[in-house]
VEXGU-724891 format. One record per residue (C-alpha): residue number from 1; residue in three letters; x, y, z. Coordinates in steps of 0.1 Angstrom, whole numbers, plus 5000, padded with zeros to 4 digits. Example, Ala and Ser with C-alpha at 12.3 -4.5 7.8 and 13.67 -1.06 7.14 Angstrom:
@resi=1 resn=ALA c1=5123 c2=4955 c3=5078
@resi=2 resn=SER c1=5137 c2=4989 c3=5071
% end
This chain:
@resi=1 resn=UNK c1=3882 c2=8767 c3=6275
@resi=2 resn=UNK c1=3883 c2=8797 c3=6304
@resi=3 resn=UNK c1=3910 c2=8794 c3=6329
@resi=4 resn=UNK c1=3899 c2=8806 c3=6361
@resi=5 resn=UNK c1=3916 c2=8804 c3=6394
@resi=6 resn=UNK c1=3893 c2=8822 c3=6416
@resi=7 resn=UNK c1=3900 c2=8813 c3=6450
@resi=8 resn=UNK c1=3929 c2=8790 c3=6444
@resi=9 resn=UNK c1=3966 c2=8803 c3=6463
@resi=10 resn=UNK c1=3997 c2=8806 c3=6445
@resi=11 resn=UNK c1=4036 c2=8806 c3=6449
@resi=12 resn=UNK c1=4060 c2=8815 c3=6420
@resi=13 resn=UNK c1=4091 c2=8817 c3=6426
@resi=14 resn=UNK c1=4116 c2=8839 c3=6408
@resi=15 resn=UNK c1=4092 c2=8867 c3=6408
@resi=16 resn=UNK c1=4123 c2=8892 c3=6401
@resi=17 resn=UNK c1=4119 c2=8887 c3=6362
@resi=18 resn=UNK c1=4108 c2=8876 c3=6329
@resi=19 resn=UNK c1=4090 c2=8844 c3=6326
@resi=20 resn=UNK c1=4082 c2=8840 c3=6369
@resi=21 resn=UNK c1=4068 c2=8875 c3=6364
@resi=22 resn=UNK c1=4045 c2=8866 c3=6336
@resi=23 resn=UNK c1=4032 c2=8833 c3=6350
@resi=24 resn=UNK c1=4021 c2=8854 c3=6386
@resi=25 resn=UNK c1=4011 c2=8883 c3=6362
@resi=26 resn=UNK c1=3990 c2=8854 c3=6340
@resi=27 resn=UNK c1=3973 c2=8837 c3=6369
@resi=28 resn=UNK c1=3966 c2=8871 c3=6387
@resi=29 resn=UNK c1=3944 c2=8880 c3=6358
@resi=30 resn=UNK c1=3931 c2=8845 c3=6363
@resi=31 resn=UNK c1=3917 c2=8848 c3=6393
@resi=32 resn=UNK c1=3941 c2=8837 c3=6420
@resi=33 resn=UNK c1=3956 c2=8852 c3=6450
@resi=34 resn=UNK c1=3992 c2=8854 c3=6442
@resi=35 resn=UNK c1=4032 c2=8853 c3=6459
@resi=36 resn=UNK c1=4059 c2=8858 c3=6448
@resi=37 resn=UNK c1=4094 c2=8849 c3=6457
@resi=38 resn=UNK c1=4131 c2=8861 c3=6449
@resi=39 resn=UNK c1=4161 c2=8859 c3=6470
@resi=40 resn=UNK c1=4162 c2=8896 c3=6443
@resi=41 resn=UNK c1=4142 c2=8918 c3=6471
@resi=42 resn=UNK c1=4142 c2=8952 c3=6460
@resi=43 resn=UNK c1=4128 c2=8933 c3=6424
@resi=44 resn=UNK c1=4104 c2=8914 c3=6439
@resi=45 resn=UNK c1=4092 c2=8940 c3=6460
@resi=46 resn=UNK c1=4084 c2=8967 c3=6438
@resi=47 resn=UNK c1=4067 c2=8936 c3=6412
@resi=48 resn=UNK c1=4047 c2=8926 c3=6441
@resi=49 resn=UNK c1=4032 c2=8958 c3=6452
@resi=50 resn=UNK c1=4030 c2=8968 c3=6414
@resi=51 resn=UNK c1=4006 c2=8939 c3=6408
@resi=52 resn=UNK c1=3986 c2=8938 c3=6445
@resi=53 resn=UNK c1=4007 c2=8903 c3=6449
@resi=54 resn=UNK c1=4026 c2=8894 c3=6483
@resi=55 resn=UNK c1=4065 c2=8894 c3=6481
@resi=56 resn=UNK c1=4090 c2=8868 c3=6499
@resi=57 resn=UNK c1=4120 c2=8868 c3=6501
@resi=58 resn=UNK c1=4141 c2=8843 c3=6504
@resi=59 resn=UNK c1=4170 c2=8818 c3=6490
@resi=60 resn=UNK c1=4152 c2=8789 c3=6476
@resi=61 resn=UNK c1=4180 c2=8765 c3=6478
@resi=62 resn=UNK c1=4175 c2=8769 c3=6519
@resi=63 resn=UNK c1=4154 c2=8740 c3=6527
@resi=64 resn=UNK c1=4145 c2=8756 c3=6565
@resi=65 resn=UNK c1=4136 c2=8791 c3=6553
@resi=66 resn=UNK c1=4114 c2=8776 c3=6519
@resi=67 resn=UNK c1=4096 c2=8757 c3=6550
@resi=68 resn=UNK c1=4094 c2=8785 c3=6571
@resi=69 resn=UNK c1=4080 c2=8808 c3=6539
@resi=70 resn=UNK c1=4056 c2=8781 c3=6529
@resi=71 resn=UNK c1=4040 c2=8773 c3=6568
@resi=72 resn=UNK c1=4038 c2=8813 c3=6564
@resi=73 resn=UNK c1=4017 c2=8815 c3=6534
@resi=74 resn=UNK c1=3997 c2=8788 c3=6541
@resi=75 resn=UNK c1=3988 c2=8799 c3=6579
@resi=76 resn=UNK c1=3978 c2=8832 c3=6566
@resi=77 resn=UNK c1=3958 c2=8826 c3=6534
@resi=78 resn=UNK c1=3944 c2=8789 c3=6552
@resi=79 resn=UNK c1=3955 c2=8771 c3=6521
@resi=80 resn=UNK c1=3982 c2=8764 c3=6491
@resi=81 resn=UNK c1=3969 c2=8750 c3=6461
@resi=82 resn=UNK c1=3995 c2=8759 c3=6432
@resi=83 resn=UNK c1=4034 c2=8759 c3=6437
@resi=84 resn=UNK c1=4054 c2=8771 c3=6402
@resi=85 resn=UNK c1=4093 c2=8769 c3=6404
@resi=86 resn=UNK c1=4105 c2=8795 c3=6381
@resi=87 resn=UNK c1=4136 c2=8803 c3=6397
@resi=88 resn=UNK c1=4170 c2=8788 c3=6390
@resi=89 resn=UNK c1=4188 c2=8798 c3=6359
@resi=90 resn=UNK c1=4225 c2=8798 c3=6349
@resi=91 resn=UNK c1=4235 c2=8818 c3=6382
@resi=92 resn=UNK c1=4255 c2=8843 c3=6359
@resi=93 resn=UNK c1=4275 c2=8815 c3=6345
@resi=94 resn=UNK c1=4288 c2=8808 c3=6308
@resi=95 resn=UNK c1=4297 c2=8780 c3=6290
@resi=96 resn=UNK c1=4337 c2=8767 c3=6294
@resi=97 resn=UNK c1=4352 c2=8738 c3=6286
@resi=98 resn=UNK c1=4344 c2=8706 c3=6315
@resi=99 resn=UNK c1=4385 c2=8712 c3=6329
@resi=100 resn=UNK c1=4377 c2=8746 c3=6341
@resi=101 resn=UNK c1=4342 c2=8741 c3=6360
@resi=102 resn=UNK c1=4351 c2=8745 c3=6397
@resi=103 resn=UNK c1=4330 c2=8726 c3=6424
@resi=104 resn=UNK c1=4315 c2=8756 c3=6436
@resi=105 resn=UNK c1=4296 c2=8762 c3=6398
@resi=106 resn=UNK c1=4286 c2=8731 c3=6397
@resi=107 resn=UNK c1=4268 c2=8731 c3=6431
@resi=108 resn=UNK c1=4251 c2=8766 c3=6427
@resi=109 resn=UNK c1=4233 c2=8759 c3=6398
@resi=110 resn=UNK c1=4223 c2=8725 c3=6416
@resi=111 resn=UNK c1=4213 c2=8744 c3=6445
@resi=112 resn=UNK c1=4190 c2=8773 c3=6426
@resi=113 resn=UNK c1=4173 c2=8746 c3=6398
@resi=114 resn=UNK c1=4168 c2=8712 c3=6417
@resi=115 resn=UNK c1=4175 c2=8716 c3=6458
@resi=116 resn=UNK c1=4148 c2=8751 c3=6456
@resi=117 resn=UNK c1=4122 c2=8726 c3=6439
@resi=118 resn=UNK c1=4125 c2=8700 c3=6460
@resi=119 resn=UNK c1=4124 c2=8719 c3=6493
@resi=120 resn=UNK c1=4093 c2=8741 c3=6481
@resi=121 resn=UNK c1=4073 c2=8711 c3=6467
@resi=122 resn=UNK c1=4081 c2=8691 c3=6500
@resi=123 resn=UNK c1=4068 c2=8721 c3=6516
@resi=124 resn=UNK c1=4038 c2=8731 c3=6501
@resi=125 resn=UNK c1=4028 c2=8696 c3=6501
@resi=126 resn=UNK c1=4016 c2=8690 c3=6534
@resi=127 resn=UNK c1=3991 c2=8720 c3=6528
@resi=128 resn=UNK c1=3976 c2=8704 c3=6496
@resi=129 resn=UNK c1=3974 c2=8670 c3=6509
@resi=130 resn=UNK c1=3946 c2=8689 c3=6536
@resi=131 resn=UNK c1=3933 c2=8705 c3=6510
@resi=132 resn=UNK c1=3933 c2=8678 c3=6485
@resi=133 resn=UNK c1=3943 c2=8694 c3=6460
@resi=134 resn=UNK c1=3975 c2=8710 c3=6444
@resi=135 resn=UNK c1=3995 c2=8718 c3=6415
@resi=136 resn=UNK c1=4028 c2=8719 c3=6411
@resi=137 resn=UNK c1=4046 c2=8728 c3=6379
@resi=138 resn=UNK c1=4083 c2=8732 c3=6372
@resi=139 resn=UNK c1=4101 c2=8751 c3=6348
@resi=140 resn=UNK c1=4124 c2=8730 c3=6335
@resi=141 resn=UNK c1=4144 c2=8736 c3=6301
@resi=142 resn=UNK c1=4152 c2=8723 c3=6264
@resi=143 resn=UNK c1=4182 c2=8717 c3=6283
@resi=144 resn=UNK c1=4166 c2=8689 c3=6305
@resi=145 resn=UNK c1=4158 c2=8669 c3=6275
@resi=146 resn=UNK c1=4192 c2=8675 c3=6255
@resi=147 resn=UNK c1=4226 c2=8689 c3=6250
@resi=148 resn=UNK c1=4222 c2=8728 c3=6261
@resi=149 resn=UNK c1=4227 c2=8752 c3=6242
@resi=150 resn=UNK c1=4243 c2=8772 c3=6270
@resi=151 resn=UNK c1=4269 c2=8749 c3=6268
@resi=152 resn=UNK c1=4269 c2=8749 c3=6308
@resi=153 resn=UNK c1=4275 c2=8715 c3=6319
@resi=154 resn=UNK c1=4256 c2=8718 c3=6349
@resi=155 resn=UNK c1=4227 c2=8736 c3=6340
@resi=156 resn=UNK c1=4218 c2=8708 c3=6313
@resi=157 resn=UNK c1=4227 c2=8681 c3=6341
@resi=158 resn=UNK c1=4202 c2=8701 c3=6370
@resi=159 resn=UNK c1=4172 c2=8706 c3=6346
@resi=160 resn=UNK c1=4177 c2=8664 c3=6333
@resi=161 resn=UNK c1=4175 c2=8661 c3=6372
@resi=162 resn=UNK c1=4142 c2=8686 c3=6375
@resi=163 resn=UNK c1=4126 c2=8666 c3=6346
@resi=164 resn=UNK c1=4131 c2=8634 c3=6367
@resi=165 resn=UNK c1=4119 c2=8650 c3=6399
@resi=166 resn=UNK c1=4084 c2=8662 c3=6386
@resi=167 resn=UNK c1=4081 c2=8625 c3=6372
@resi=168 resn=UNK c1=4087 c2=8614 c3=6410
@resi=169 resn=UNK c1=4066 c2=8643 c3=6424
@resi=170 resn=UNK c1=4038 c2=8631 c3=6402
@resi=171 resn=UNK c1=4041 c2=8591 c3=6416
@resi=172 resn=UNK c1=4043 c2=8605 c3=6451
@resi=173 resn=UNK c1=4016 c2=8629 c3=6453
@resi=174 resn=UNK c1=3989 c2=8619 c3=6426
@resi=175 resn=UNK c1=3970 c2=8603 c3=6453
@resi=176 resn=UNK c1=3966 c2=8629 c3=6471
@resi=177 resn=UNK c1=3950 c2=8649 c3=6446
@resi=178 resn=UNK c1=3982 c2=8667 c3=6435
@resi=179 resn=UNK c1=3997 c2=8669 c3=6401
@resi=180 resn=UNK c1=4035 c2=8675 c3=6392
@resi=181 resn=UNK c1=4042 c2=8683 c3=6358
@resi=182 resn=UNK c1=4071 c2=8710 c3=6340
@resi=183 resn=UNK c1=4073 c2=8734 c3=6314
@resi=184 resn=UNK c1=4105 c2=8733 c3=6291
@resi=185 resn=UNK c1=4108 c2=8766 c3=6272
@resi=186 resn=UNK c1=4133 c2=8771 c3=6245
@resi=187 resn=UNK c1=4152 c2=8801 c3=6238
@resi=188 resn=UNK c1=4132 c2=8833 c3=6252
@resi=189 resn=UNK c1=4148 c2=8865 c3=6256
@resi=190 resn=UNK c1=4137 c2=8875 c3=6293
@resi=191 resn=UNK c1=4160 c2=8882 c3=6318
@resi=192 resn=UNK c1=4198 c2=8897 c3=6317
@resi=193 resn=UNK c1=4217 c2=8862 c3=6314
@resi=194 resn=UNK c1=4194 c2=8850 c3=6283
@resi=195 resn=UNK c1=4200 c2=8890 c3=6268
@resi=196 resn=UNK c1=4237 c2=8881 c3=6269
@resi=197 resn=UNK c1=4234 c2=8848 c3=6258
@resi=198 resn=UNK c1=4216 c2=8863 c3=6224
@resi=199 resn=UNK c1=4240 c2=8892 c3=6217
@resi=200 resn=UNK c1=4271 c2=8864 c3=6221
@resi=201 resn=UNK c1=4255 c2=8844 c3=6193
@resi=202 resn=UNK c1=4255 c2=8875 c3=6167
@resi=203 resn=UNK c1=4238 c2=8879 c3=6137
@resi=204 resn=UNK c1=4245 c2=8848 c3=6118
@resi=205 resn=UNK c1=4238 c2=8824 c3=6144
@resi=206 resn=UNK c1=4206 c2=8842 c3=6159
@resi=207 resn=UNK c1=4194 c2=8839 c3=6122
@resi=208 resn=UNK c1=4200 c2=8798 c3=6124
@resi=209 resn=UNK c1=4182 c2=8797 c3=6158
@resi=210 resn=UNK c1=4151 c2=8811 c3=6147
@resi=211 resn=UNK c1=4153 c2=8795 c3=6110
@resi=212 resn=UNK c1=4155 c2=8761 c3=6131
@resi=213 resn=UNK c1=4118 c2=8769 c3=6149
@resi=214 resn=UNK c1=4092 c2=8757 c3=6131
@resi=215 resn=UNK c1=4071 c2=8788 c3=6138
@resi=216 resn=UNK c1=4100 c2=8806 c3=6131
@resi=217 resn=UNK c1=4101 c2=8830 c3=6159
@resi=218 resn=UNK c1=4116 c2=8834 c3=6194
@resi=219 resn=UNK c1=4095 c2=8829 c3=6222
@resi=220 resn=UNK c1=4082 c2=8849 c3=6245
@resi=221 resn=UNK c1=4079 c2=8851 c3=6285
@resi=222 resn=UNK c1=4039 c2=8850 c3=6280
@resi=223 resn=UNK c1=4042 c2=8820 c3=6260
@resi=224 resn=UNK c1=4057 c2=8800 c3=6290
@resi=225 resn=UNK c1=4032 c2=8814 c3=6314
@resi=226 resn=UNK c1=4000 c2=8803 c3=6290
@resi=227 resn=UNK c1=4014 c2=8771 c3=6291
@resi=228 resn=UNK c1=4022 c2=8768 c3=6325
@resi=229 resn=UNK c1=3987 c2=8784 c3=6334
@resi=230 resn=UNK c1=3971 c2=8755 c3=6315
@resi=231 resn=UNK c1=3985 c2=8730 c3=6337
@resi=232 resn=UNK c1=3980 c2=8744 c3=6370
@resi=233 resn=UNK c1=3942 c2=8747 c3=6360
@resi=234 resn=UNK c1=3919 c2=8726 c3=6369
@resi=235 resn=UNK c1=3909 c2=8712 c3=6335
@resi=236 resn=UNK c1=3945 c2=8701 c3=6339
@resi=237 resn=UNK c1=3932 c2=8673 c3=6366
@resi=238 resn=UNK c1=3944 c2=8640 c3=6348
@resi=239 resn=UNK c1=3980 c2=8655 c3=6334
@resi=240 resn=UNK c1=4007 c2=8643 c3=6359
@resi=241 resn=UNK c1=4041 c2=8637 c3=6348
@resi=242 resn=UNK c1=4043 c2=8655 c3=6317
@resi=243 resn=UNK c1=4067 c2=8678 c3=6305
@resi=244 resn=UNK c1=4055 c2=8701 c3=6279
@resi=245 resn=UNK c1=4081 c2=8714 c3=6255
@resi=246 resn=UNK c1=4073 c2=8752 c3=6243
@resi=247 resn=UNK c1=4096 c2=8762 c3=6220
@resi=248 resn=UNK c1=4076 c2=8770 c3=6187
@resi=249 resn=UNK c1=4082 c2=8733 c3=6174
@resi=250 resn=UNK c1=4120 c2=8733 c3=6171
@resi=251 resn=UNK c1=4122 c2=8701 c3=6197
% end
């Protein structure tokens, strides 16, 4: 089966690094016209011109300027047809017990994983309901089907609320020609927090983690991207609501 994606207009957002990078990188190759967003600009910047892509930037989490960025794209380029949310993370947070979580943690990590996903997807919707088409994929986490590993309270409760979102997304839209559907990576090394993360583990447990995935190795950044390029294709046309676990058979 060949991907292609000529013609088609893309968003990913968290362009700054690791897996956001490969899935823009991945759907470049594939044909599309690509942008990418960060609120990271020197990052996205130099990735964007790197790869002949179009950098934004701009906090997700601000519902007026992810309207403003996506009326922007889609003006220029006269259509949107695939939205990825890569960004979101753990916001440089670790894992401490629930007493000591402030009320400004808990809402950051809210703000970067969920409210940026919801504002973009209400965005770039009115462009693909014209067009009649659209993708929209979210990268959620093992962490939105399960205790996280992180051990960030938070994080595991904004990526259960992603994996509910793209189930609504998916109701809403499908009529329109529009599929919603995430991407829920295990453990891949690809940006600073998940580099910490690994080196806190140490030896013994990093040799558990990857003894616990059937393939027995940790995934990679590309990985995520193949995965996520398969469901913003159009073969993809009658997945909606799904959320694809790739994580080398440990789930």
């Amino acid at each position: 089966m060949q991907l292609a994606f000529n013609g088609r207009v893309a968003l990913v957002t968290g362009g700054a690094q690791g897996i956001g990078q490969a899935i823009a990188k991945g759907l470049a190759e594939a044909g599309a016209r690509v942008h990418v967003a960060d609120i990271d600009a020197p990052r996205v910047t130099a990735f964007a011109a790197q790869h002949g892509m179009t950098a934004h930037v701009f906090d997700v989490s601000d519902r007026a300027a992810a309207h403003t960025e996506v009326e922007r794209l889609a003006a220029g380029e006269g259509r949107l047809d695939i939205l990825v949310n890569a960004a979101g993370g753990v916001r440089g947070q670790i894992g401490r017990p629930i007493e000591e979580v402030g009320e400004a943690d808990w809402h950051v990590i809210f703000k970067a994983n969920v409210d940026g996903a919801f504002w973009l997807a209400q965005a770039a919707s009115k462009p693909m309901q014209k067009g009649g088409y659209g993708r929209i994929v979210n990268i959620a986490s093992g962490a939105g089907l399960r205790p996280s590993l992180t051990g960030i309270q938070a994080y595991t409760a904004a990526k259960h609320a992603l994996v509910g979102l793209t189930k609504q997304l998916s109701q809403d839209l499908g009529r329109y020609g529009i599929t919603a559907n995430a991407v829920a990576p295990g453990f891949v090394r690809s940006n600073p927090s998940t580099e910490k993360q690994w080196k806190a583990y140490g030896p013994e447990r990093q040799a558990r983690m990857v003894e616990a995935i059937h393939t027995r190795r940790l995934g990679t950044a590309t990985d995520i991207a193949n995965a996520v390029l398969f469901l913003a294709s159009e073969q993809a046309s009658w997945v909606s609501g799904q959320i694809l676990s790739v994580d080398g058979g440990r789930s």
